[in-house]
C-alpha positions in Angstrom: 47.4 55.9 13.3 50.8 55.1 11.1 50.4 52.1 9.1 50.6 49.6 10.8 53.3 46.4 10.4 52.7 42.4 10.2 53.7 41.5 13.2 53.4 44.3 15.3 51.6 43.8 18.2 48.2 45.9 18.6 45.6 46.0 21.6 41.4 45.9 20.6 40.7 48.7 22.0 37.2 49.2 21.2 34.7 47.2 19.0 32.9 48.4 15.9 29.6 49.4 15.7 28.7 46.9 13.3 29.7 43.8 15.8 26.1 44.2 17.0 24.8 43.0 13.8 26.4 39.9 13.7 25.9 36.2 14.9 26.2 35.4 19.0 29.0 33.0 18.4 30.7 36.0 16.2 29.9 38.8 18.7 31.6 36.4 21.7 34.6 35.9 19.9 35.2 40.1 19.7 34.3 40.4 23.0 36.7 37.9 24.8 39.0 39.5 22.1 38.4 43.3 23.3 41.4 44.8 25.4 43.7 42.1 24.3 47.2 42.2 22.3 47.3 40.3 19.2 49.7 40.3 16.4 49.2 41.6 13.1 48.9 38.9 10.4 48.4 41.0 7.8 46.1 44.4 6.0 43.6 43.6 3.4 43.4 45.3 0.0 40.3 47.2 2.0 42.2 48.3 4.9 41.6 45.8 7.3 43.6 44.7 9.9 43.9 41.4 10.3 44.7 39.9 14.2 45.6 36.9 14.6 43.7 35.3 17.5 44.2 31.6 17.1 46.0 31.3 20.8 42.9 32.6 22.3 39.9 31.7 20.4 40.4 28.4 18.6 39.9 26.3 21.9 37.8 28.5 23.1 35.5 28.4 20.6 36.7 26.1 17.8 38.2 26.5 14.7 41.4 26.5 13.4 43.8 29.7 12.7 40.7 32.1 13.7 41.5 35.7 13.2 40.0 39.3 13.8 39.5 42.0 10.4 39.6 45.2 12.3 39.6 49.2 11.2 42.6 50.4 12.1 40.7 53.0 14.1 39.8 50.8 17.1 43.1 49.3 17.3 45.9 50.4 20.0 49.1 50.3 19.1 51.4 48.3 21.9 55.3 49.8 22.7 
């Protein structure tokens, strides 16, 4: 995939293998999150694409300004 841009809007399209290992509450959030559009908020130093999924998640499950750090790799890229 082309480097991606803040703002751009980008589909989970798969999860990562290492969502398994983490905490219920964790793995629920990815999987309500998988095949939905989010925007980009921004790429960490690491490579990391970060999704902003506050509209969907902070009610849902609480918190405030939640997001998603992704690999590029299981992202789709929307037209």
């Amino acid at each position: 995939m082309t480097r991606l841009r803040i703002g751009e809007e980008v589909t989970l399209a798969e999860l990562p293998s290492w969502v398994e290992d983490l905490p219920a509450e964790s793995r629920a959030v990815f999987q309500f999150c998988l095949g939905r559009t989010y925007p980009v908020s921004g790429i960490t130093d690491d490579g990391l694409v970060i999704l902003d999924v506050s509209a969907d998640v902070d009610r849902r499950f609480g918190g405030y300004a939640n997001d998603l750090r992704v690999e590029p790799v299981y992202l789709r890229r929307e037209p």
